[in-house]
N, C-alpha and C positions, 0 to 999 in steps of 0.2 A: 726107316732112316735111309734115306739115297748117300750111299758113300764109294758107289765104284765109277768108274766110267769110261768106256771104249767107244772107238768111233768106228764107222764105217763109210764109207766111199763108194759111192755108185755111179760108175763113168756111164754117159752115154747124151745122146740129144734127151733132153725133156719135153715131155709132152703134154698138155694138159688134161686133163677129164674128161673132159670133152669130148676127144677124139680115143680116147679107150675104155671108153663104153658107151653103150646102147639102151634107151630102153624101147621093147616093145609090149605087144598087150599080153604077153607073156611075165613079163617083168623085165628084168635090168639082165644083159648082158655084156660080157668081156669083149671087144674087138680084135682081131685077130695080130693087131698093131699092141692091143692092149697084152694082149697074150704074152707077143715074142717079148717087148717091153720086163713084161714082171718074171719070165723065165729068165732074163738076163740079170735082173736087179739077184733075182732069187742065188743067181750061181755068183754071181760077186760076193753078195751077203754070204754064203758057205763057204768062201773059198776065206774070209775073212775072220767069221766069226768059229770059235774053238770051243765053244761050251757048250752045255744044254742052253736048251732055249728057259727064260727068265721065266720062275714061276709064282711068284710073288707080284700085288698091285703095286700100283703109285709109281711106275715107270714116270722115265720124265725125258720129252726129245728135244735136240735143237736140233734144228734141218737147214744149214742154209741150201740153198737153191744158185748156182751159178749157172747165169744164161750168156751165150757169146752174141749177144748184141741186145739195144738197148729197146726194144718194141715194148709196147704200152702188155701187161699181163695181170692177172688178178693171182694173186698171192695163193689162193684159197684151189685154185686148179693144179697143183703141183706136187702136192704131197702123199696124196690117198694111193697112189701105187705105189709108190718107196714104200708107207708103209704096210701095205695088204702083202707086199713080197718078202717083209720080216716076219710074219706070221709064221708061225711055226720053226723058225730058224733062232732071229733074237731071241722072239718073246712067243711064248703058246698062243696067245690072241691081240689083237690089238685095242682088245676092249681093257687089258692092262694098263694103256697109258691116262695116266693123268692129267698131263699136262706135256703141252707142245708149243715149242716159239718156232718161228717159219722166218726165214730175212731171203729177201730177194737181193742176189750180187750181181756182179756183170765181172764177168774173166778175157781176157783177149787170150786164153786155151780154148779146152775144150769143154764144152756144159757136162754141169757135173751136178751132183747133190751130197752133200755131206754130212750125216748124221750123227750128233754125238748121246749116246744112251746113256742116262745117268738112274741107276738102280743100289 
């Protein structure tokens, strides 16, 4: 039964998938953009989040996504680093989540992504 729910806030530009990661004939790699990125999201996320990380399934996210201007983006590029950088911090793995809604905003701030965890 999902009855708690805290949010987290991860300031910074957004970036999409694209451009933080790689793959070669090696497999799939981190870009060094993708790196600093998820160590940033990681030290927001700790400096926010006060518990053990979630150990129980059926997690459940809302992410919106605030971009400072209006350029055309695919919804589905935005998320996977917010959430590979709660790994271990919110939640033990992110293969807990059940379910995720994603909204794409426009802020005339600064881009941001906003997470609410409902567990």
């Amino acid at each position: 039964q999902l009855n708690m729910q805290k949010t987290i806030l991860l300031n910074g530009k957004l970036c999409s998938t694209n451009t933080l990661y790689r793959f070669s004939r090696y497999g799939m790699y981190m870009t060094k953009n993708g790196q600093e990125t998820k160590s940033s999201y990681q030290k927001q996320a700790l400096a926010q989040w006060r518990e053990k990380p979630i150990e129980h399934d059926h997690i459940e996210l809302v992410i919106n996504l605030f971009f400072n201007d209006k350029r055309r983006r695919d919804w589905d590029n935005y998320h996977k680093i917010s959430g590979d950088a709660l790994n271990g911090i919110v939640y033990k793995d992110d293969c807990q989540i059940h379910k995720a809604t994603v909204t794409k905003n426009y802020t005339h701030g600064e881009p941001c992504i906003i997470i609410d965890i409902i567990f």
